[in-house]
MIBADO-507430 format. One record per atom (N, C-alpha, C, O): atom name; x, y, z; residue number from 1. Coordinates in nm, 3 decimals, padded with zeros to 5 digits. Layout:
N
('CA',(X,Y,Z),NUM),
...
//
This chain:
138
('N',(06.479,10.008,13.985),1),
('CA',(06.575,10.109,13.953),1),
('C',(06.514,10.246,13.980),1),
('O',(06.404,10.276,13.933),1),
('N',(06.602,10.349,14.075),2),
('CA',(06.566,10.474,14.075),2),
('C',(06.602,10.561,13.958),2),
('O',(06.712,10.540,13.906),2),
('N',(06.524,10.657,13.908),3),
('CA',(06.583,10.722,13.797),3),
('C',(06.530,10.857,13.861),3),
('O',(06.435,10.876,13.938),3),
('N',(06.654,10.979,13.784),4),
('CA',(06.569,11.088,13.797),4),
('C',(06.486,11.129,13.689),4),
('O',(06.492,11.064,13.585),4),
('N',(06.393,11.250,13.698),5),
('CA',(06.305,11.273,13.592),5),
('C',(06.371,11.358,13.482),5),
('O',(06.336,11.391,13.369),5),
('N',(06.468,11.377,13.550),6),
('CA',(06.531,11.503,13.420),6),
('C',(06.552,11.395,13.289),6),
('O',(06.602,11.283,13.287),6),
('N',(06.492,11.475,13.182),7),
('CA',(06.525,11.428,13.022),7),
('C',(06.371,11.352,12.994),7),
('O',(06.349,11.313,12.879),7),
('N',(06.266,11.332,13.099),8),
('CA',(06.119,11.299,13.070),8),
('C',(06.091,11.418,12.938),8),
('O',(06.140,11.531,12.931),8),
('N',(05.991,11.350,12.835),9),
('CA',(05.943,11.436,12.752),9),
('C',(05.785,11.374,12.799),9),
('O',(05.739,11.279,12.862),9),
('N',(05.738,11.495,12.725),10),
('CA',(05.586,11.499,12.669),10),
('C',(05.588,11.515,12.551),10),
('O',(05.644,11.617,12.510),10),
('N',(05.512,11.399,12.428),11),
('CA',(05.498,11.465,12.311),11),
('C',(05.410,11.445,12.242),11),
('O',(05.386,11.325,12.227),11),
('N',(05.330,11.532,12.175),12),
('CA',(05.212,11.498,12.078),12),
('C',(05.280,11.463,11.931),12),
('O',(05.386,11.505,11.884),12),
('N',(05.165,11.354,11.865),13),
('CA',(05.156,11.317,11.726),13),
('C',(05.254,11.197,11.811),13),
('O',(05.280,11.169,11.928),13),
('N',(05.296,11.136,11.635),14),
('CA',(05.348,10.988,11.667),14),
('C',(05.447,10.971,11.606),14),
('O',(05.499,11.070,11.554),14),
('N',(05.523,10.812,11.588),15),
('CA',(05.635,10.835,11.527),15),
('C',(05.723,10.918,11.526),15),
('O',(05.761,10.962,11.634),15),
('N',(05.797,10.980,11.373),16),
('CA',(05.887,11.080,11.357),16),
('C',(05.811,11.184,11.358),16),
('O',(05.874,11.289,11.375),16),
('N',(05.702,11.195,11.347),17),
('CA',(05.603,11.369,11.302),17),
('C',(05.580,11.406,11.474),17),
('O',(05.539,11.518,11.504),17),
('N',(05.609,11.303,11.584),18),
('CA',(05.592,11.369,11.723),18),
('C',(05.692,11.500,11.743),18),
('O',(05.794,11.526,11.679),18),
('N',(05.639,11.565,11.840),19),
('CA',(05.695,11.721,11.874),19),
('C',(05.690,11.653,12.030),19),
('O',(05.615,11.569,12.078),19),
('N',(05.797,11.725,12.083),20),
('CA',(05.807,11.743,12.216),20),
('C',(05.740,11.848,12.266),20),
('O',(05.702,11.935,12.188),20),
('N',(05.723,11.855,12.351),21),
('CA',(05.620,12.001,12.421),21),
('C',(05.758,12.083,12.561),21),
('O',(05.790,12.036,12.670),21),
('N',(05.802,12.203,12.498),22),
('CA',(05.894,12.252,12.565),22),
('C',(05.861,12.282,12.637),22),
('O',(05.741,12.308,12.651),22),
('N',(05.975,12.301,12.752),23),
('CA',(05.972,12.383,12.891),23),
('C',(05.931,12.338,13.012),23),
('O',(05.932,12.410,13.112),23),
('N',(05.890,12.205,13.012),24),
('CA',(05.811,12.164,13.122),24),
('C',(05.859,12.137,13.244),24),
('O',(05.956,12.064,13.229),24),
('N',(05.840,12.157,13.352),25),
('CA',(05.872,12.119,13.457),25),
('C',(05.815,11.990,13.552),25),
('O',(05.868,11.932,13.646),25),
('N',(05.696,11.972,13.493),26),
('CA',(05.587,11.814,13.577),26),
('C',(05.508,11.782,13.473),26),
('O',(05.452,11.861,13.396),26),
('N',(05.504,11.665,13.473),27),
('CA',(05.447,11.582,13.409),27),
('C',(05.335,11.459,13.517),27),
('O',(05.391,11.380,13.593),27),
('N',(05.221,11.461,13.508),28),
('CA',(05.161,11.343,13.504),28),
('C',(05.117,11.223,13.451),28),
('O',(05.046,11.245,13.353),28),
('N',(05.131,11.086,13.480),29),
('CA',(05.115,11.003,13.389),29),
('C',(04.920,10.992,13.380),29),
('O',(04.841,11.063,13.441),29),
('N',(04.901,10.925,13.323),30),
('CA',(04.743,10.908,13.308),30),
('C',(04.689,10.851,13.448),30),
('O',(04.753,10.769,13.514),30),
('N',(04.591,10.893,13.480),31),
('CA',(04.514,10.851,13.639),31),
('C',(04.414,10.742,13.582),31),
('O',(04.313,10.779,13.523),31),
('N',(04.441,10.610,13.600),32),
('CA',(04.352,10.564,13.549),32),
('C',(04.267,10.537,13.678),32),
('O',(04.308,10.571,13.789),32),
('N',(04.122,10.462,13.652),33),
('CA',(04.046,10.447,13.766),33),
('C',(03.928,10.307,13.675),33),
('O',(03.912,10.314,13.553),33),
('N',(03.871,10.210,13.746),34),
('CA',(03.815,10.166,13.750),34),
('C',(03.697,10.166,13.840),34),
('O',(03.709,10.150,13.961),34),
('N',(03.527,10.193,13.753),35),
('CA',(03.395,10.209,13.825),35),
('C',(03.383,10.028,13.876),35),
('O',(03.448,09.931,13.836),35),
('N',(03.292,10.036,13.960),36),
('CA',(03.282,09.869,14.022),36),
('C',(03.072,09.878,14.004),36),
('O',(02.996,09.975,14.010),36),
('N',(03.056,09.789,13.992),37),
('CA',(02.894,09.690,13.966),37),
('C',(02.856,09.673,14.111),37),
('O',(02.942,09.594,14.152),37),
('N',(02.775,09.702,14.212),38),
('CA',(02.730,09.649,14.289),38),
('C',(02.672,09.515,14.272),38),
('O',(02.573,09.513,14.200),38),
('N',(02.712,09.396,14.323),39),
('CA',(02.652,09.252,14.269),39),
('C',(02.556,09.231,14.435),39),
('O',(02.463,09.151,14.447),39),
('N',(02.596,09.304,14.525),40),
('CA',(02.501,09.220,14.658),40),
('C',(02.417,09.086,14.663),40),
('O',(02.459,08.990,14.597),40),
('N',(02.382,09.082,14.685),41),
('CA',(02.234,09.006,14.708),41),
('C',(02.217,08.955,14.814),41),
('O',(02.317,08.948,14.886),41),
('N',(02.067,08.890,14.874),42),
('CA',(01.994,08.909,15.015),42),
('C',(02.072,08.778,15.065),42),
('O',(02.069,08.752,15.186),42),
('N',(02.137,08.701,14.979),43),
('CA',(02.219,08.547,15.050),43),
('C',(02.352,08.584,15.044),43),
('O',(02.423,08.486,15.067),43),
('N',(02.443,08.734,15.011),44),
('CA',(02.585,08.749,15.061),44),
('C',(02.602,08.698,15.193),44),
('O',(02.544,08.680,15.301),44),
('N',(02.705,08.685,15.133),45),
('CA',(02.796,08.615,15.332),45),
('C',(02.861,08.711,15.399),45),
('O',(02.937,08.794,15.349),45),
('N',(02.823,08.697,15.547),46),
('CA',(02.881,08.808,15.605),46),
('C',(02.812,08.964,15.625),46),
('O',(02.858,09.049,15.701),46),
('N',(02.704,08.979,15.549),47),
('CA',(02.645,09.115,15.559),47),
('C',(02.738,09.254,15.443),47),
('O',(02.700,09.364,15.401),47),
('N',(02.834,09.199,15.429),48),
('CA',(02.912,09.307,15.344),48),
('C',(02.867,09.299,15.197),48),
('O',(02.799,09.204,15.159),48),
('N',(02.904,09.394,15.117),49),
('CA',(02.864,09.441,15.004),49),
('C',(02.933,09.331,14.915),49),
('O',(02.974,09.228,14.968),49),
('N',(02.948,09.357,14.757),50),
('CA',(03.021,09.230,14.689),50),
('C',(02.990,09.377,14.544),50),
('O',(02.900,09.446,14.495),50),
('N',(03.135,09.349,14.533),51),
('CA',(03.138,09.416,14.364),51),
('C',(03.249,09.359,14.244),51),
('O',(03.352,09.295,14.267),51),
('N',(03.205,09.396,14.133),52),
('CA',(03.299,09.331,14.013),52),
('C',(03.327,09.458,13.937),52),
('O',(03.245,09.549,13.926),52),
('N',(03.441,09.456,13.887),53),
('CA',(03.471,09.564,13.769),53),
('C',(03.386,09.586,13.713),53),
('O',(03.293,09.506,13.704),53),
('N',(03.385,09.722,13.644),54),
('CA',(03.313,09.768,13.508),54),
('C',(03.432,09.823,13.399),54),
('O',(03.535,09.772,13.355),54),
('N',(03.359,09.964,13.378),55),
('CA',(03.441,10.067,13.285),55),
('C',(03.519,10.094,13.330),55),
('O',(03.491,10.146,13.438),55),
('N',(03.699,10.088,13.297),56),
('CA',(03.791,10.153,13.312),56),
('C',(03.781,10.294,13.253),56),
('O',(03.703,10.317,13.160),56),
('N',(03.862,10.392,13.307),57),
('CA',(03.871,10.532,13.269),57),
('C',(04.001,10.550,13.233),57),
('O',(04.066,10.504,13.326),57),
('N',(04.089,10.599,13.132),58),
('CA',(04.222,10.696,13.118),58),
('C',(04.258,10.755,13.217),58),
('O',(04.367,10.741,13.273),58),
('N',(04.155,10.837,13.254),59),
('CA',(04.206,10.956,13.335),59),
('C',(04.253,11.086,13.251),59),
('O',(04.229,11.113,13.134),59),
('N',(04.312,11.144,13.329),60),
('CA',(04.377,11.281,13.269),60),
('C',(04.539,11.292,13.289),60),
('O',(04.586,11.218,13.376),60),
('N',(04.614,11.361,13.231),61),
('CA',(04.767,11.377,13.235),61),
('C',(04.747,11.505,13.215),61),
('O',(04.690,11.561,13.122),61),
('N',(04.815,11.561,13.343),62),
('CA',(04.841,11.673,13.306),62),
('C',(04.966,11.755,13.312),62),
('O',(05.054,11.669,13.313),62),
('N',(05.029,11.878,13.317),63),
('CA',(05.170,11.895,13.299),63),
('C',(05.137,12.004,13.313),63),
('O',(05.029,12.059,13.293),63),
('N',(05.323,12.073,13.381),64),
('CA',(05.307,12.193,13.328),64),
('C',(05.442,12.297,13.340),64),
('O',(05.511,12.262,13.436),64),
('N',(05.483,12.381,13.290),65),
('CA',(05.635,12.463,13.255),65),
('C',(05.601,12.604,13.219),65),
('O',(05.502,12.672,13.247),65),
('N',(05.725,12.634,13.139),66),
('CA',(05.741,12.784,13.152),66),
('C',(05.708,12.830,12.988),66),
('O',(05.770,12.770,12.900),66),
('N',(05.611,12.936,12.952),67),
('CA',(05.494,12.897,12.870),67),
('C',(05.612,13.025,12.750),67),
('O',(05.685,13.123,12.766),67),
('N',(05.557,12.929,12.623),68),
('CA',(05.687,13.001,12.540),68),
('C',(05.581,12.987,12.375),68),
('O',(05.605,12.894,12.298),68),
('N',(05.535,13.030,12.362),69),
('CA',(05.511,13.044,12.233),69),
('C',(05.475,13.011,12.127),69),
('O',(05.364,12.996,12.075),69),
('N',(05.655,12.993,12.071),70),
('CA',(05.698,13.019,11.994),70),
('C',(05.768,12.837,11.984),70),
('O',(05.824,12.789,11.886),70),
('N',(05.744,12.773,12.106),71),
('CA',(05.746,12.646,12.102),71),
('C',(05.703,12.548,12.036),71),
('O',(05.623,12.490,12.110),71),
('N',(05.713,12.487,11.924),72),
('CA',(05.599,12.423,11.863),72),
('C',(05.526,12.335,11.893),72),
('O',(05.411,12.326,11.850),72),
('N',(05.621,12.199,12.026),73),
('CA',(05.476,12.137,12.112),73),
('C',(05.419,12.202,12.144),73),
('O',(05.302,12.184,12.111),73),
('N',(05.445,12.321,12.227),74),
('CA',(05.320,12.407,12.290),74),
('C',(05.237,12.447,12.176),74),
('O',(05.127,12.400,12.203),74),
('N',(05.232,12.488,12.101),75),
('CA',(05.171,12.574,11.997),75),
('C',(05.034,12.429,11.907),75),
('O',(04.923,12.445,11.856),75),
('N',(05.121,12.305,11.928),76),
('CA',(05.080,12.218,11.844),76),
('C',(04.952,12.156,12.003),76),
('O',(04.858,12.089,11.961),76),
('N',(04.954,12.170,12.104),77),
('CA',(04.857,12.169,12.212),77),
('C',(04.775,12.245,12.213),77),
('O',(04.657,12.212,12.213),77),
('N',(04.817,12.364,12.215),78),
('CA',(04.713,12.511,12.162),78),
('C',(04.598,12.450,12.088),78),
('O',(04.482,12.437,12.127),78),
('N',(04.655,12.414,11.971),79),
('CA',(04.639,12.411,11.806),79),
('C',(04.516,12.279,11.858),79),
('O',(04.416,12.267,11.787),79),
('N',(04.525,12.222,11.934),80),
('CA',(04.482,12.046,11.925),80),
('C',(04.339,12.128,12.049),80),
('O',(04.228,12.075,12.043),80),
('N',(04.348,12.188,12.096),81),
('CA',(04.265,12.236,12.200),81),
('C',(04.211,12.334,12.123),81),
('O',(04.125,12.391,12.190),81),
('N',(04.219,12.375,12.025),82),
('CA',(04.112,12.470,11.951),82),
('C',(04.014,12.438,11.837),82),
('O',(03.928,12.507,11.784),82),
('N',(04.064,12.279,11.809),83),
('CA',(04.042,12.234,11.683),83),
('C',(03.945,12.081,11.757),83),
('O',(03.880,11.999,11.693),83),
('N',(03.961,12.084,11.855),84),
('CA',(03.917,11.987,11.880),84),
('C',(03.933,11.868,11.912),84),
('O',(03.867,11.805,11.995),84),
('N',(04.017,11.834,11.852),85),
('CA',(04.102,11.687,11.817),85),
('C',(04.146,11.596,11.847),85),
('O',(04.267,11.620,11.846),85),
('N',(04.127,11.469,11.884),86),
('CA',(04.176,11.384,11.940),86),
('C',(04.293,11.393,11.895),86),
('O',(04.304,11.410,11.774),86),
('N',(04.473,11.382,12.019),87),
('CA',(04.591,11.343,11.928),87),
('C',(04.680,11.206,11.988),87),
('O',(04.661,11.155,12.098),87),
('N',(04.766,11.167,11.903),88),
('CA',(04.853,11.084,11.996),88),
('C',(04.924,11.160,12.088),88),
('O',(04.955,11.278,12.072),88),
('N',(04.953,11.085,12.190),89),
('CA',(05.047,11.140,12.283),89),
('C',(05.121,11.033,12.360),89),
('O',(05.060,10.928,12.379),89),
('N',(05.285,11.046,12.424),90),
('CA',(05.312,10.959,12.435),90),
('C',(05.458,11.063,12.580),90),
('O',(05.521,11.168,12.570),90),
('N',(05.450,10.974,12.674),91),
('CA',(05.505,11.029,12.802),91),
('C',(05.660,10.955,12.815),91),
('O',(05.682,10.851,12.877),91),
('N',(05.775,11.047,12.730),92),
('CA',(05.904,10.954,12.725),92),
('C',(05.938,10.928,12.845),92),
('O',(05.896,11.013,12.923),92),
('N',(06.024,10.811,12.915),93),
('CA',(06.095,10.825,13.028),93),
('C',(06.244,10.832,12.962),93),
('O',(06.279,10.818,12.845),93),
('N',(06.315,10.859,13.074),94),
('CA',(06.462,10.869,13.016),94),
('C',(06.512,10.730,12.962),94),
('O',(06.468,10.626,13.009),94),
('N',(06.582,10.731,12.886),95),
('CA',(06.615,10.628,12.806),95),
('C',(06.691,10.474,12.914),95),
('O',(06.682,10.359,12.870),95),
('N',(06.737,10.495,13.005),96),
('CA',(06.755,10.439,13.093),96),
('C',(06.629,10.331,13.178),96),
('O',(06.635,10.245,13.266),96),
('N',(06.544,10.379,13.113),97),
('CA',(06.427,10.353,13.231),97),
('C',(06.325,10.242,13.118),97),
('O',(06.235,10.167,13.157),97),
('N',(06.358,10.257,13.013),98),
('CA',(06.324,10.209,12.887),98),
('C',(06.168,10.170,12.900),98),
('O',(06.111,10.061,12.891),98),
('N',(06.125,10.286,12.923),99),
('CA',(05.992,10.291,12.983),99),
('C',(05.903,10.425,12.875),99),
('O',(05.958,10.523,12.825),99),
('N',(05.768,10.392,12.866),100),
('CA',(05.741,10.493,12.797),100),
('C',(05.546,10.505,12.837),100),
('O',(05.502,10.401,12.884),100),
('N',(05.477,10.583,12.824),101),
('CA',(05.278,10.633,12.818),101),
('C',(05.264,10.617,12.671),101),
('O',(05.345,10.672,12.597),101),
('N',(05.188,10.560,12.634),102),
('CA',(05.134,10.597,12.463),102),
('C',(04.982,10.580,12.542),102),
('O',(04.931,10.519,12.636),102),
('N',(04.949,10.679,12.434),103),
('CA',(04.786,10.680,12.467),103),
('C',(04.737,10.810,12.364),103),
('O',(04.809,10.871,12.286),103),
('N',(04.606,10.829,12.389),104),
('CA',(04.525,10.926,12.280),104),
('C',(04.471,10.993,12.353),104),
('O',(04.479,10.955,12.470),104),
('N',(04.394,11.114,12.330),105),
('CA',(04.315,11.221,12.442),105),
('C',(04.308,11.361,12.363),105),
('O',(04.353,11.399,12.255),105),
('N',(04.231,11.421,12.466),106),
('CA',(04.171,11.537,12.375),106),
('C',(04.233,11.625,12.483),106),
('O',(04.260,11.574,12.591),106),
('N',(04.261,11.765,12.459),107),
('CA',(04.362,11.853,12.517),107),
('C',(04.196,11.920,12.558),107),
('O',(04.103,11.950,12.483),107),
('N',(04.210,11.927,12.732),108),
('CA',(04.070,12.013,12.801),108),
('C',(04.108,12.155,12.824),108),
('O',(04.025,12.245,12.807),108),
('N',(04.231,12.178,12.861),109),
('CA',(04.275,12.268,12.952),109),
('C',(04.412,12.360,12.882),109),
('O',(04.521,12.308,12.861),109),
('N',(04.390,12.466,12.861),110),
('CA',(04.567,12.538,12.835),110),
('C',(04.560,12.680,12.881),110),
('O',(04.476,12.755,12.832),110),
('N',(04.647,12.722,12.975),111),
('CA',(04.620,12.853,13.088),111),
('C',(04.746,12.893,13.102),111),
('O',(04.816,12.836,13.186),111),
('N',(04.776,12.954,13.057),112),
('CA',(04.904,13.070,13.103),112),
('C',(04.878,13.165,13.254),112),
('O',(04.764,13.208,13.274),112),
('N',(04.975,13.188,13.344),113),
('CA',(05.006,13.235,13.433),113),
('C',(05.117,13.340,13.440),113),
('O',(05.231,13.313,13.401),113),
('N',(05.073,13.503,13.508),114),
('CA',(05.184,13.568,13.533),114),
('C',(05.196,13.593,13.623),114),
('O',(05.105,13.658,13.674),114),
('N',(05.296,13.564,13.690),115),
('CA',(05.310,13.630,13.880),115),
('C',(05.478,13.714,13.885),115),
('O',(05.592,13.700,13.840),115),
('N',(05.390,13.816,13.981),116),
('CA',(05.518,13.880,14.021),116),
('C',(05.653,13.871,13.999),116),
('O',(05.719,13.957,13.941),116),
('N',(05.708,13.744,14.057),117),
('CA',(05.816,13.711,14.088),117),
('C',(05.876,13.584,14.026),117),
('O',(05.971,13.518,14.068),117),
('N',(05.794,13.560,13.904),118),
('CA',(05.793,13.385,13.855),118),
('C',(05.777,13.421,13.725),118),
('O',(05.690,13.495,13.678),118),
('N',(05.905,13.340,13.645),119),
('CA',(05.873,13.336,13.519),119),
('C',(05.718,13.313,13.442),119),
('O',(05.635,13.242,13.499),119),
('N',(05.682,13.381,13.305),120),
('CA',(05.541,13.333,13.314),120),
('C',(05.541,13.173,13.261),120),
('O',(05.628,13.113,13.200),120),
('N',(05.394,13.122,13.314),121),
('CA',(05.413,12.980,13.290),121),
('C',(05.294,12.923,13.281),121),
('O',(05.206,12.991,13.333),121),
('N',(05.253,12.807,13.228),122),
('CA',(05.133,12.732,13.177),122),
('C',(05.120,12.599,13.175),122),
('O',(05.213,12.522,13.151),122),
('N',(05.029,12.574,13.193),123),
('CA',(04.938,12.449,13.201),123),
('C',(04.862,12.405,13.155),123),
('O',(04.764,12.477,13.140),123),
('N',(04.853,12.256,13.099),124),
('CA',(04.789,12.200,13.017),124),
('C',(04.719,12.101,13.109),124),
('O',(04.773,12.065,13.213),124),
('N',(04.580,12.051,13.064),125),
('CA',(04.533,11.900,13.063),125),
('C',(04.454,11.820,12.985),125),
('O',(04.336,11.844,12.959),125),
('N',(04.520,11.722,12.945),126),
('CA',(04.453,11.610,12.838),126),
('C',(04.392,11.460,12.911),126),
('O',(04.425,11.377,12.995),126),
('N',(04.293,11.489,12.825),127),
('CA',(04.171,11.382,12.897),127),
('C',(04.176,11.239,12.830),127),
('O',(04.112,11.206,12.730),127),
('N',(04.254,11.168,12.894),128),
('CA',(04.272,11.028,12.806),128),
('C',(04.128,10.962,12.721),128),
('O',(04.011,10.949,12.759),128),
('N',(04.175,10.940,12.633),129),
('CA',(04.053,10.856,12.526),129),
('C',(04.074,10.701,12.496),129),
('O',(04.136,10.677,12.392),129),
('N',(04.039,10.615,12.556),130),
('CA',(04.076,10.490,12.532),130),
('C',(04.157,10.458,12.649),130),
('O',(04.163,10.516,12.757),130),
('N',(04.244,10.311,12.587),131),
('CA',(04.302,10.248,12.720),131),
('C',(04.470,10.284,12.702),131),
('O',(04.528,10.228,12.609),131),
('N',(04.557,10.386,12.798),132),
('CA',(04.635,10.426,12.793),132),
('C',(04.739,10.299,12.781),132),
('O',(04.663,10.210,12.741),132),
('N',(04.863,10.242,12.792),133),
('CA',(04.961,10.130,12.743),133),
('C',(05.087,10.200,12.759),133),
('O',(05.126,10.289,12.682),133),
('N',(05.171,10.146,12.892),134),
('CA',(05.270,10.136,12.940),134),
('C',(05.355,10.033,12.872),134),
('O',(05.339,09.911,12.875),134),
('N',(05.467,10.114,12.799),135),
('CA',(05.518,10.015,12.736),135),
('C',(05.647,10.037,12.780),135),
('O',(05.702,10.137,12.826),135),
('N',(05.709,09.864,12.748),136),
('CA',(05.782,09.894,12.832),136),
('C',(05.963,09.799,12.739),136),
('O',(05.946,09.678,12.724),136),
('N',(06.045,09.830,12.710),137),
('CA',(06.155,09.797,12.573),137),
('C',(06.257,09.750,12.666),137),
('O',(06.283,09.779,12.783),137),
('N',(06.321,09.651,12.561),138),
('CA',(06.410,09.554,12.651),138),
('C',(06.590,09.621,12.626),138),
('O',(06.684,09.568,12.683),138),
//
């Protein structure tokens, strides 16, 4: 199924105490990546290398819109990037898509932008902590 993105949220905390994070225009889901083990050895077949999984990574999600304040997701990202904090976070899809990101991470990044001719606007990035979980409702 194609869906469009309009009505995607971003939101920190969990449950009912989650906040949406206003204004956004892009959203990334988590980049995950897997490191690999070099296993070689002098009796491989073929001359080519040979590897097995290791550590998976989160990755990072990052996002970003038109920077307001007075917003309280925004403010509650601020707030999570000054304090330190690991928070929940969780990447809605439109209800149609019955698709959703839950995951945890620490907020690296929050930068406001003013240009000329462009509303002002900001950017966040949160550094996944653990193993992010695509969930997915029937």
């Amino acid at each position: 199924m194609t869906q469009r993105a309009l009505g995607t949220k971003l939101k920190i905390g969990s449950g009912v105490s989650a906040v949406a994070i206003g204004g956004l225009k892009s959203i990334s889901s988590p980049s995950m990546s897997q490191e690999t083990i070099d296993v070689t050895t002098l009796d491989s077949d073929g001359g080519y290398r040979e590897f097995i999984g290791s550590f998976k990574d989160g990755g990072e999600v990052s996002a970003s819109g038109f920077f307001n304040p007075q917003n309280e997701g925004q403010a509650a990202v601020y707030e999570a990037l000054e304090n330190s904090t690991d928070e929940d976070f969780e990447i809605e899809f439109p209800a149609a898509m019955k698709a959703k990101w839950v995951f945890r991470g620490v907020v690296t990044a929050y930068n406001t932008s003013a240009e000329l001719e462009d509303a002002i606007s900001f950017e966040i990035t949160i550094k996944v902590s653990g193993k992010p979980e695509l969930k997915i409702t029937q």
